[in-house]
N, C-alpha and C positions, 0 to 999 in steps of 0.2 A: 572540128577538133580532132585531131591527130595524136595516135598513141604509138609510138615504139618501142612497145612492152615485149620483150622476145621472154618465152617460156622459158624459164630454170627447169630443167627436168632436179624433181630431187630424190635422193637414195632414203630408203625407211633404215628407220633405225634396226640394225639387229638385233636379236632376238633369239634367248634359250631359253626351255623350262627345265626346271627343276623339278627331281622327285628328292626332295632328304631324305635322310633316315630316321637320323636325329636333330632334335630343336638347336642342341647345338652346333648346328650345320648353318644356322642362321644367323646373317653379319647383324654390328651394331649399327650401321648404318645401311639404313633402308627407307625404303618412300613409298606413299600412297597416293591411288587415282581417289579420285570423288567417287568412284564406284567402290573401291573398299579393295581393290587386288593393291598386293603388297607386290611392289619390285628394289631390286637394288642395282645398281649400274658401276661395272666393272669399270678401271681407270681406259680402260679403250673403248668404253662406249658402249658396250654393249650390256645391254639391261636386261638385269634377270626376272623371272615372274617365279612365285611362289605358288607351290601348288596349295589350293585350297581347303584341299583335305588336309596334309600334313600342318596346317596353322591350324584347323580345328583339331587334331588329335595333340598339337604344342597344349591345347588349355586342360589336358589332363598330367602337365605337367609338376613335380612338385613345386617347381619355382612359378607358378604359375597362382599357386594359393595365394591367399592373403589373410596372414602378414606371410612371405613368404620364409621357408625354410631353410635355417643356417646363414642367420643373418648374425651379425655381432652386438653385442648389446650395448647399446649409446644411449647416454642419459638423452633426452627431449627431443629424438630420432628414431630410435627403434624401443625404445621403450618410456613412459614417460616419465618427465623431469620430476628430482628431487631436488627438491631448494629448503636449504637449512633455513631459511624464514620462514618458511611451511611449515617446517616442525616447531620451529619458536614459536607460531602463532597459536597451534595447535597447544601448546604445552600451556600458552596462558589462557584459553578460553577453559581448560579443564581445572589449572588455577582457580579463575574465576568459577567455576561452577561448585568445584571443593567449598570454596567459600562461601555460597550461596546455602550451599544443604549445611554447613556448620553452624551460620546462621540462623537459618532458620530451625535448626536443633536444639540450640543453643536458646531459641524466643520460645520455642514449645516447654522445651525443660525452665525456665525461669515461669512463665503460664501455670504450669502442671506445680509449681512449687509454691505460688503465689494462690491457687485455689484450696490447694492440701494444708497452709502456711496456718489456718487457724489449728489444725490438729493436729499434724505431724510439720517434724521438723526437716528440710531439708536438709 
């Protein structure tokens, strides 16, 4: 068996590093190896590598907190939902509870009047 396989020489991709300054020096679109180096690849090809220190000095970021800071306040996104059934429901379970202690005030006082009822008069 015969192979006439001629070698492709092939060209490696090039290759810049970066030192940023700032986080914000960092694109939104960028990719990671299985080893954890972040790069991002210029529209001609050429891919950038992020320096490793400057992505651990990013996590002293403020935007970097959680929840981060100078977000806007969105009901059941950045902060959580109010749903007017929530307070309906809430408003009849205290309903309900009012009623419960009236109740039972209301059976203690008829008690209390029904024991005293031979000598005083409610």
């Amino acid at each position: 068996m015969t192979t006439n396989a001629q070698q492709v020489k092939s060209c490696p991709i090039p290759t810049r590093v970066l030192t940023l300054k700032d986080w914000s020096q960092l694109p939104d679109c960028y990719s990671q190896t299985p080893g954890g180096t972040l790069f991002s690849t210029t529209p001609g090809g050429t891919r950038i590598i992020y320096d490793r220190k400057f992505l651990l000095d990013c996590r002293n970021s403020p935007i970097a907190r959680t929840p981060p800071c100078c977000l806007p306040q969105i009901p059941g996104v950045t902060v959580p939902a109010h749903h007017p059934l929530g307070k309906l429901q809430e408003l009849k379970e205290e309903l309900e509870e009012e009623k419960d202690l009236l109740l039972y005030v209301s059976q203690y006082q008829l008690a209390l009047c029904g024991c005293l009822g031979a000598r005083f008069v409610c």
